[in-house]
MARKOLDO-400720 format. One record per residue (C-alpha): residue in three letters; x, z, y. Coordinates in steps of 0.25 Angstrom, whole numbers, plus 5000, padded with zeros to 4 digits. Last residue first. Example, Ala and Ser with C-alpha at 12.3 -4.5 7.8 and 13.67 -1.06 7.14 Angstrom:
<sites>
ser505550294996 ala504950314982 
</sites>
This chain:
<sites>
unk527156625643 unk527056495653 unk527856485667 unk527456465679 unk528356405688 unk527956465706 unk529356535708 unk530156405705 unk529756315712 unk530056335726 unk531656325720 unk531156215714 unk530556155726 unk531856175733 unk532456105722 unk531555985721 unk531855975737 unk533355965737 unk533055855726 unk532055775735 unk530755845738 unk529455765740 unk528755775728 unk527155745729 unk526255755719 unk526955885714 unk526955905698 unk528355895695 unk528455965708 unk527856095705 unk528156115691 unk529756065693 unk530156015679 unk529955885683 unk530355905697 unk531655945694 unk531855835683 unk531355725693 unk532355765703 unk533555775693 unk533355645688 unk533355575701 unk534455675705 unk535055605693 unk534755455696 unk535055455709 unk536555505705 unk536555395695 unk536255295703 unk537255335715 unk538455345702 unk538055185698 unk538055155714 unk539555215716 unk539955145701 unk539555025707 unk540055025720 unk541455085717 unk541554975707 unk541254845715 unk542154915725 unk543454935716 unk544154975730 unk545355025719 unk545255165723 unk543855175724 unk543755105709 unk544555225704 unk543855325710 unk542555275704 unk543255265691 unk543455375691 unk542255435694 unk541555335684 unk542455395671 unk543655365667 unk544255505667 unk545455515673 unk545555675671 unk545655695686 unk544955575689 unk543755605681 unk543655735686 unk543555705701 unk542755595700 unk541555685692 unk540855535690 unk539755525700 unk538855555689 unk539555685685 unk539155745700 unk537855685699 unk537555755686 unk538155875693 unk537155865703 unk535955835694 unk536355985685 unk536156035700 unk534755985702 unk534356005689 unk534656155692 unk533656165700 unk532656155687 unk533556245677 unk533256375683 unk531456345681 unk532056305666 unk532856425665 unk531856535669 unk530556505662 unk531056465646 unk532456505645 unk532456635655 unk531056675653 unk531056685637 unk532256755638 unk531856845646 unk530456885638 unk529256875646 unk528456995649 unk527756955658 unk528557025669 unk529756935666 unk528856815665 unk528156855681 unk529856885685 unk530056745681 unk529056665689 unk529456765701 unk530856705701 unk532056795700 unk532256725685 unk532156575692 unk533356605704 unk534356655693 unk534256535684 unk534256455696 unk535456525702 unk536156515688 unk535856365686 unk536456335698 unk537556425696 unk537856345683 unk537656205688 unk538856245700 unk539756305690 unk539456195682 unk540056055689 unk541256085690 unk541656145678 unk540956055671 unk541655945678 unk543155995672 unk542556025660 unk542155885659 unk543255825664 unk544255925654 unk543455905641 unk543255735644 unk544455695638 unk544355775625 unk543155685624 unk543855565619 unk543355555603 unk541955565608 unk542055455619 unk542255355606 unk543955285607 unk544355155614 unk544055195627 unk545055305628 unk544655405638 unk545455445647 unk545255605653 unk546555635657 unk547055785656 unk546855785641 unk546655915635 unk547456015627 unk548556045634 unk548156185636 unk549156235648 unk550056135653 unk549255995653 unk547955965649 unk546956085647 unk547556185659 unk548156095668 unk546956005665 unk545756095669 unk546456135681 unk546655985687 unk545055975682 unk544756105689 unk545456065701 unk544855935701 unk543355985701 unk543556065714 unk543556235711 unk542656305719 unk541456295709 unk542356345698 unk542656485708 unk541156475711 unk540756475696 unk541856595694 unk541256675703 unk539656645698 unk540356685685 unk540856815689 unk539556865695 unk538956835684 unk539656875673 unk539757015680 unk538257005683 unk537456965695 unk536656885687 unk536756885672 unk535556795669 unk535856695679 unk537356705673 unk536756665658 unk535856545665 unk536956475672 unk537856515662 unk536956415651 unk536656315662 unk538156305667 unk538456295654 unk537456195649 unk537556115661 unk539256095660 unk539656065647 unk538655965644 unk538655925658 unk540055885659 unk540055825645 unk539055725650 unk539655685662 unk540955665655 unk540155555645 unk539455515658 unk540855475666 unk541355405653 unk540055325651 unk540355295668 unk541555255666 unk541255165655 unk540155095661 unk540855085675 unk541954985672 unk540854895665 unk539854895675 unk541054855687 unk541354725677 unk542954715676 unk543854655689 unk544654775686 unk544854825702 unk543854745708 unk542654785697 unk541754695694 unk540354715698 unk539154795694 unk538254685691 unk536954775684 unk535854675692 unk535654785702 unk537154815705 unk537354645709 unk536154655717 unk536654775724 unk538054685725 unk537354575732 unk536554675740 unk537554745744 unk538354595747 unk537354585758 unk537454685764 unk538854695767 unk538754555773 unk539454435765 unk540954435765 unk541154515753 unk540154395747 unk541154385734 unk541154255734 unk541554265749 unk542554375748 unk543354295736 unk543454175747 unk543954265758 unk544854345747 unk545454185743 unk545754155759 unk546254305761 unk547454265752 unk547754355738 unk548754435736 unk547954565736 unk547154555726 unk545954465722 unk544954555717 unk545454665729 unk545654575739 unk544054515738 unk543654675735 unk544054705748 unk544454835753 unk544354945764 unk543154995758 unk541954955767 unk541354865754 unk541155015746 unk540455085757 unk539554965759 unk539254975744 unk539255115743 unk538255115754 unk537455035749 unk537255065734 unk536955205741 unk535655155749 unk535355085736 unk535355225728 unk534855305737 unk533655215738 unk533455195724 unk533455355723 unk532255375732 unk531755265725 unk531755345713 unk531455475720 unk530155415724 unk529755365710 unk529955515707 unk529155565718 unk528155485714 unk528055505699 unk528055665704 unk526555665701 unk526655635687 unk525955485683 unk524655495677 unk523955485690 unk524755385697 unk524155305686 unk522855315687 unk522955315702 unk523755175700 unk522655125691 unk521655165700 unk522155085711 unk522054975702 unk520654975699 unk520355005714 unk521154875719 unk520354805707 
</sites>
């Protein structure tokens, strides 16, 4: 019987791709991140000089009644023993109520966060396939004019903080030059997203412009990096046509570190692009984050925090797995150890031994 079922789990390890374990590995790699994180915001959180007790009943009222409410609400039970209360309460979907609004903590965020995604999504659609599509074109045109001028301007853009380009971008669309753009970004919700999204042209320009200088020169620097490759120069002297070897062999291998990158913009949007949203008072999760630390909103400072820590693990998780899966080497490896850091130096190793068929 023991041998039966030994054989069964051979049998099935065997039909299961060899980076299975790698994978299950970074998921728990990830579970821990995440509680070890749920922690520390939590600790965090109850240091702040402030006292949820106080702030639900307000300040006029007696230490005797703020005693009593700090009892019911276990504030006076050890620190770890009310993590795991309010883990308990985060694992069974019991976000909270917020202190500020007394409204349900889950039905705050799950606007906010629909709002932060809609911008997300415009960001990237404007953002990749430009910095994809230039990427490529000044790869192509290295050390040229257009090159050398648009690696200048990059860095100048680059230079540039976040704010000052949405301060800029609203002297000039929404006050005294243009005036053709709203300079606060508040959505109505009694009306469809789609009707509203002359409020999202300056916050997404504003993050695209951001965000793609440093996607573009990614993708330029890889695209460049794979056409000196030896893998390359083999087609050329086959005979290959060029374009066949740029779209088909040269692009795919460029676009594998850059995963890497498009995961650290994704991060970067996840996290709510605060600076944006409160320029333009967006109602999106970074404001409302920023509004919740002003107000000592705990129960919503702790929440939103470990949603935004689950959705970063979540992308590098995904990011991983996409870089080895269209790695040769390591999608096929028994035995993965590298992290992110790692997959990229392993790609970077990678990339002289593809083969490629005419």
């Amino acid at each position: 019987m023991r041998h039966h079922h030994s054989h069964r789990r051979s049998a099935l390890s065997s039909k299961l791709p060899p980076w299975t374990s790698w994978f299950f590995g970074r998921l728990l790699s990830g579970a821990s991140v995440v509680l070890a994180i749920s922690f520390i915001v939590f600790a965090a959180t109850q240091a702040l000089p402030s006292d949820p007790a106080r702030v639900i009943l307000g300040p006029e009222a007696t230490e005797a009644t703020i005693a009593v409410l700090r009892e019911q609400l276990g504030l006076n039970k050890p620190i770890v023993v009310q993590y795991l209360h309010w883990a308990g309460q985060m694992l069974s979907g019991d976000l909270g109520r917020s202190l500020d609004s007394n409204v349900e903590v889950g039905a705050l965020m799950r606007d906010r966060f629909l709002n932060s995604l809609l911008l997300t999504g415009c960001v990237a659609l404007l953002a990749f396939p430009l910095a994809l599509t230039a990427g490529v074109l000044l790869a192509l045109r290295r050390d040229s004019r257009s090159d050398r001028a648009s690696i200048a301007l990059l860095v100048l853009f680059k230079a540039i903080p976040g704010f000052a380009i949405a301060i800029l971008l609203v002297l000039l669309f929404s006050t005294s030059v243009f005036k053709i753009l709203p300079a606060a970004s508040l959505l109505e919700p009694d009306k469809p997203l789609w009707g509203q999204l002359h409020y999202l042209v300056l916050p997404t320009v504003t993050l695209a412009l951001s965000v793609a200088p440093y996607l573009l020169r990614l993708v330029r620097a890889s695209m460049i990096e794979v056409l000196e490759s030896d893998f390359v120069n083999a087609a050329r002297l086959r005979g290959i046509p060029e374009r066949r070897i740029i779209w088909r062999h040269a692009l795919p291998n460029a676009l594998i570190p850059a995963i890497q990158g498009v995961a650290m913009t994704l991060r970067t949007f996840f996290g709510g692009a605060l600076i944006a949203e409160v320029v333009f008072s967006y109602p999106g999760i970074g404001n409302t984050l920023n509004a919740a630390i002003e107000m000592r909103d705990l129960p919503m400072i702790q929440a939103i925090v470990l949603v935004i820590t689950v959705g970063i693990v979540l992308i590098n998780l995904v990011a991983d797995l996409s870089t080895v899966l269209l790695t040769p080497r390591l999608r096929t490896a028994t035995r993965i150890r590298a992290r992110s850091p790692g997959l990229r130096q392993a790609l970077r190793l990678e990339r002289g031994r593809y083969r490629f068929a005419i």
